[in-house]
C-alpha positions in Angstrom: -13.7 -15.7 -7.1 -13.6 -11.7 -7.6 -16.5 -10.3 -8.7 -15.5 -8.3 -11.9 -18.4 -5.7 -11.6 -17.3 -4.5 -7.9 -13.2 -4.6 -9.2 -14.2 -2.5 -11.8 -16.7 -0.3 -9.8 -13.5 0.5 -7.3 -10.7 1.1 -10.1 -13.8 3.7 -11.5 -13.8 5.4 -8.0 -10.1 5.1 -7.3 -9.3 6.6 -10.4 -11.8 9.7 -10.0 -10.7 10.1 -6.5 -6.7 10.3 -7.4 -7.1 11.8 -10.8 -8.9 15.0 -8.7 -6.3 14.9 -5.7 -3.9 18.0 -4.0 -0.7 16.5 -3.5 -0.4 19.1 -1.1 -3.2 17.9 0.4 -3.0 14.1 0.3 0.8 15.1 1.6 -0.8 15.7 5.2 -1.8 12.4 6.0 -0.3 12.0 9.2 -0.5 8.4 9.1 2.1 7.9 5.9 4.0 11.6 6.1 5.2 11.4 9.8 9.2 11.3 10.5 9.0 7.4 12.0 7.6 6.3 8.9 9.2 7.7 6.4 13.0 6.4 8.5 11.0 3.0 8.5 10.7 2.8 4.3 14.0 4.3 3.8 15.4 1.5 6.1 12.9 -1.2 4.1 13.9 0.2 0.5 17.7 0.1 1.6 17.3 -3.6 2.4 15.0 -4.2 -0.9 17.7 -2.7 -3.2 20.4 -4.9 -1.4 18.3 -8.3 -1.7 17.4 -7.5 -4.9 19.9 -5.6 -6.6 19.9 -1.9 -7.5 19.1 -2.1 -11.2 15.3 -1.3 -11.9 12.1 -0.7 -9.6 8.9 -0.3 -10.0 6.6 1.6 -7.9 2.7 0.1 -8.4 -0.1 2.8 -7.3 2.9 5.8 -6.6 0.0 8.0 -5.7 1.7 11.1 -5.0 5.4 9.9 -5.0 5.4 8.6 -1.5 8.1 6.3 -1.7 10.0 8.2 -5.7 12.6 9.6 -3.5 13.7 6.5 -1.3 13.9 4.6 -4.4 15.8 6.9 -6.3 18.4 7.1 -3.7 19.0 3.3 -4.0 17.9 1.9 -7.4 19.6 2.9 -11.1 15.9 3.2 -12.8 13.0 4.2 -11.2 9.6 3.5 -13.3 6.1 4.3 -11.1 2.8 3.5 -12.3 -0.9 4.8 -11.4 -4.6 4.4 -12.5 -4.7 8.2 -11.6 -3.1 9.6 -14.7 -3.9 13.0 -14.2 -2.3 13.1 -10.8 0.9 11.5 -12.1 1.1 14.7 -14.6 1.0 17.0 -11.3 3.9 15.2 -9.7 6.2 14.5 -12.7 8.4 17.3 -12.2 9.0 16.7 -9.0 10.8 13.7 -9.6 12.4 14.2 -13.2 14.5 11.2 -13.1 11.5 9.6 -13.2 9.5 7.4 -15.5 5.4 7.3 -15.3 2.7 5.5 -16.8 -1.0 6.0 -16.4 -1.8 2.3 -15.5 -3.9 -0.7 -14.2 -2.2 -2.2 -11.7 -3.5 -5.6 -12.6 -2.1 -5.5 -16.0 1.3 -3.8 -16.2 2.7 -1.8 -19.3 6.1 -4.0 -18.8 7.8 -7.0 -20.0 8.6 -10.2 -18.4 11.5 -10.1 -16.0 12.2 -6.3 -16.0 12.6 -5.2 -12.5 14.7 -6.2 -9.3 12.0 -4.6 -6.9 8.2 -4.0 -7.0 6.6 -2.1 -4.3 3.1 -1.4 -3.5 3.0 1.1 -0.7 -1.1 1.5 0.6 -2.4 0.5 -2.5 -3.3 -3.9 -1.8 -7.0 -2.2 0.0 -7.8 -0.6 -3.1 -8.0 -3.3 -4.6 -10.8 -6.2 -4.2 -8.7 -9.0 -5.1 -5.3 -9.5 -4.9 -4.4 -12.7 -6.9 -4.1 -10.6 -10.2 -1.7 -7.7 -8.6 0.3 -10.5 -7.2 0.6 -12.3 -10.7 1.6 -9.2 -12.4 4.6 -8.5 -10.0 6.1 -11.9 -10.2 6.2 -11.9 -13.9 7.7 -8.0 -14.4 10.4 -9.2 -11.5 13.5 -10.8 -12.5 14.5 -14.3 -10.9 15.5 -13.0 -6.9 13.6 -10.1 -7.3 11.5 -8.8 -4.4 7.9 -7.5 -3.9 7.3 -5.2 -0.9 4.0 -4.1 0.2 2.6 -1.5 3.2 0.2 0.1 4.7 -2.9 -1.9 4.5 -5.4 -2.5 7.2 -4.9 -5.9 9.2 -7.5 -7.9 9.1 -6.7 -9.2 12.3 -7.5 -5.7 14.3 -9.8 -4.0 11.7 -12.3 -6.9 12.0 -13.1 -5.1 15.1 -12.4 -1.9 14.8 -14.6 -2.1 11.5 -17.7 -2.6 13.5 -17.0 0.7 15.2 -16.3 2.3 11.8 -19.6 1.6 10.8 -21.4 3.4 14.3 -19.4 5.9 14.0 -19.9 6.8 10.3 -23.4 5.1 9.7 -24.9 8.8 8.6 -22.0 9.9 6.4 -18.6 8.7 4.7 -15.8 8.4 6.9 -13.4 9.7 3.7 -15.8 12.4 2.8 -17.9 11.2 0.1 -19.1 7.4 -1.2 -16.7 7.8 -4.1 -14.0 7.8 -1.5 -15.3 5.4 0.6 -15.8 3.0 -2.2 -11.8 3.6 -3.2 -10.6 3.1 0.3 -12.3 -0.4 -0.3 -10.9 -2.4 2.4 -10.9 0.3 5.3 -14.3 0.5 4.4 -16.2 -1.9 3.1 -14.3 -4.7 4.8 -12.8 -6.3 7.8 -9.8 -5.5 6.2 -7.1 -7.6 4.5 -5.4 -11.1 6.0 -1.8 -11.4 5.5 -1.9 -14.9 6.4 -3.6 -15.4 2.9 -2.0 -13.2 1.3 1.5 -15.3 2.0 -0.8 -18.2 0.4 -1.6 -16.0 -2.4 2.0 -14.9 -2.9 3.4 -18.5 -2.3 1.0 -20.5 -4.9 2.0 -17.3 -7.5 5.5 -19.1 -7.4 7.2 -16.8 -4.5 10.4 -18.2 -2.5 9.9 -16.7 0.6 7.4 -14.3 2.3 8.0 -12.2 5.2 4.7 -10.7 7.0 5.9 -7.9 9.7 2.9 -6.0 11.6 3.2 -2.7 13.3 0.5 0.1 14.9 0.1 3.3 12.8 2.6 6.0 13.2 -0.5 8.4 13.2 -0.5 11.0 16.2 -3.5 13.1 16.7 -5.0 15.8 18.3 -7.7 13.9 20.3 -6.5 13.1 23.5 -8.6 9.6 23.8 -7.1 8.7 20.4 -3.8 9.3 21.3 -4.4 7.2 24.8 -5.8 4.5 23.0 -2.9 4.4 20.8 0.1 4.4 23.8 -1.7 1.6 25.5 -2.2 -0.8 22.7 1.4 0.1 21.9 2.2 -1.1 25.5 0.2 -4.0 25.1 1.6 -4.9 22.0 5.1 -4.8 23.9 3.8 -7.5 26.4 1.5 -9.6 24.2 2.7 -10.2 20.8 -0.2 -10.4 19.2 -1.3 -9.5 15.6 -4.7 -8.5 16.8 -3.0 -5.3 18.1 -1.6 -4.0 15.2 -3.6 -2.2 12.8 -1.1 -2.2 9.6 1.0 -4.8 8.0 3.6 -5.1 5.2 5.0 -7.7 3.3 8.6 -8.4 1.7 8.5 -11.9 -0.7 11.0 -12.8 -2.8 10.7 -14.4 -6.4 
């Protein structure tokens, strides 16, 4: 059962935290704005539009447009949605074909049935709970219709590299401030998120099919024992396939 109080406590803090964002800033997260992964969604969005059909999407928690123009490229009607009302305003123009809405993501402005394609791209670990989010999508999508989710931290690997995110940040916020750390609820406050009950979630909501595909972050940095760590799970998870290696997952289900 989700405890209301903490659901409402991190919509409060997601909202302040995106409300007051730089695009230009947020726009440097290597992890999301790197050349592999933006080739990866344009490849996933292709095959959304195709599975789905091209008529309608709807991007949940659009942040600062991450995925706008990959959908516009494929789908007729683009609609994107955001607690952070105030940062949807600094991004409009940019993507004037557009239509936003300042909006809960667990209670959608939108009828029954509207949309071929729902996507969700790093938005599941802001959020507590995810039975609500996953309700909402299945009704706004039409009968075929086809969620896609990304980004989020696998439970699998971050219930150990949490342990290390709390030595490592036990004196101050890993994301700058507790208003951010209580946003980035399940990098932070969590072991993460499972995607093996997620696809229960998703299945009892009355989804056909779900497809779980996990991958190591994109994310190069400057610190040499980062990087190192990084190319040898990668060879790892070339020998050994297993999901404990990969620190991100994302999900395609189909109404």
């Amino acid at each position: 059962m989700q405890d209301s109080s903490l659901s409402d406590d991190v919509k409060k803090a997601n909202r302040q935290v995106y409300n007051n964002a730089a695009p230009d800033v947020y726009n440097r997260n290597e992890s999301i704005f790197n050349r592999h992964r933006r080739l990866s969604i344009s490849a996933i969005v292709s095959e959304c539009a195709r599975q789905s059909g091209n008529d309608a999407c709807l991007d949940v928690g659009t942040g600062t447009g991450n995925l706008l123009e990959f959908l516009q490229e494929h789908f007729t009607e683009v609609c994107a949605v955001d607690i952070g009302e105030r940062l949807l305003a600094k991004i409009a123009a940019a993507y004037p074909d557009c239509l936003f809405a300042g909006a809960d993501a667990e209670d959608l402005p939108f009828k029954a049935g509207s949309f071929n394609c729902v996507t969700c791209y790093a938005l599941l670990h802001h959020l507590v709970s995810h039975e609500q989010i996953f309700s909402e999508a299945f009704r706004v999508l039409k009968p075929g219709g086809v969620l896609y989710t990304d980004h989020d931290p696998n439970y699998y690997f971050t219930r150990f590299y949490h342990i290390l995110y709390k030595i490592l940040h036990s004196n101050k916020p890993g994301f700058g401030t507790e208003v951010e750390e209580l946003a980035e609820y399940h990098n932070t406050k969590s072991s993460g998120i499972d995607p093996e009950k997620l696809k229960e979630i998703l299945l009892e909501t009355g989804f056909s099919s779900v497809r779980i595909q996990y991958r190591i972050t994109d994310k190069s940095s400057g610190n040499l024992v980062l990087n190192s760590v990084l190319v040898s799970m990668k060879t790892l998870a070339n020998i050994f396939p297993c999901r404990s290696l990969r620190t991100h997952f994302s999900i395609l289900a189909v109404k």
